[in-house]
N, C-alpha and C positions, 0 to 999 in steps of 0.2 A: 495466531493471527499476527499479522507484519504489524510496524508502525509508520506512515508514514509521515519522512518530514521533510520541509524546505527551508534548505539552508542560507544562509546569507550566501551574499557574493563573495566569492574565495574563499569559503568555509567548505573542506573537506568532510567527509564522514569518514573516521580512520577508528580506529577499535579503541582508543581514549574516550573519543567523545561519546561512543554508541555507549561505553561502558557508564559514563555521566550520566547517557540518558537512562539510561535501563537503571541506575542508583537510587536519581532523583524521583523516579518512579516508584518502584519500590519503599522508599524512603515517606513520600508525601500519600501513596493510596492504596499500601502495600504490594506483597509479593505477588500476589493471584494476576494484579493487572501489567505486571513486566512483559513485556511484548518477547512475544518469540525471533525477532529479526526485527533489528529500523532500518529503511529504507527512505533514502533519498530521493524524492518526487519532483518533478519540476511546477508541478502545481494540482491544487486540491479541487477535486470536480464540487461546485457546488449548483445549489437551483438557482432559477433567477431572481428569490428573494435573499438569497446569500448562506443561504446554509447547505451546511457539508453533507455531502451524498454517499455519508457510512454502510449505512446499508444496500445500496445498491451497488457499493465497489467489493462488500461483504460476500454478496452473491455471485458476481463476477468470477471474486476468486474462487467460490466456492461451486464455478463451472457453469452457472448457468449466463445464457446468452444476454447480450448486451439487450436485443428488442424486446427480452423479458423484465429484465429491471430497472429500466431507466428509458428515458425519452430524451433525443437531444434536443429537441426543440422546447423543453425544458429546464435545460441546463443555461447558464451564465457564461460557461463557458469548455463549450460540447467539444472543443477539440482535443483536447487533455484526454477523452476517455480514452482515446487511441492508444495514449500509451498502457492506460491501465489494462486495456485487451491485451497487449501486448505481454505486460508484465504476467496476467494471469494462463496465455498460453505456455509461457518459456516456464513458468511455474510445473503447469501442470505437465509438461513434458519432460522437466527433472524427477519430479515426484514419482513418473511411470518407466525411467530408465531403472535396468537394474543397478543394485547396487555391487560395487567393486564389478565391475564389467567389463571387460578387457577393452583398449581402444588400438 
């Protein structure tokens, strides 16, 4: 599973910092929770009482549809999911090309 995160303004994600994060991780809650990939968000879907909507970005990625896990008339702020579709289609249509595939 990715991690995602948002960065300050004018803070790159360059393979330094991801390595920090992935350190500091390892470091404070061991190895098992080092994320496979961090990823830069523009912002975190949450409900409208203010928390994070892990599990429904969980199932996202993990292909099922957006009317299945989440409600945007529930969310705080419903238009960030777009990207998450987004990010879980271009996912899932890497994942399905072959690999070393000629172009």
């Amino acid at each position: 599973m990715p991690l995602f995160v948002i960065l300050r303004p004018g803070v790159q994600l360059d393979a330094a910092l991801s390595q920090r994060i992935r350190h500091a991780i390892a470091e404070q809650l061991g190895p098992r929770y080092v994320p496979d990939d961090v990823i830069p968000v523009p912002d975190i879907p949450r409900t409208l009482s203010g928390k994070k909507m892990e599990l429904p970005i969980k199932k996202l990625l993990l292909g099922k549809a957006m009317g299945e896990v989440a409600s945007p008339g529930a969310m705080a702020n419903p238009e960030i999911i777009t990207w998450y579709q987004e990010f879980a289609r271009q996912r899932d249509t890497a994942d399905r090309s072959p690999a070393g595939a000629a172009t």
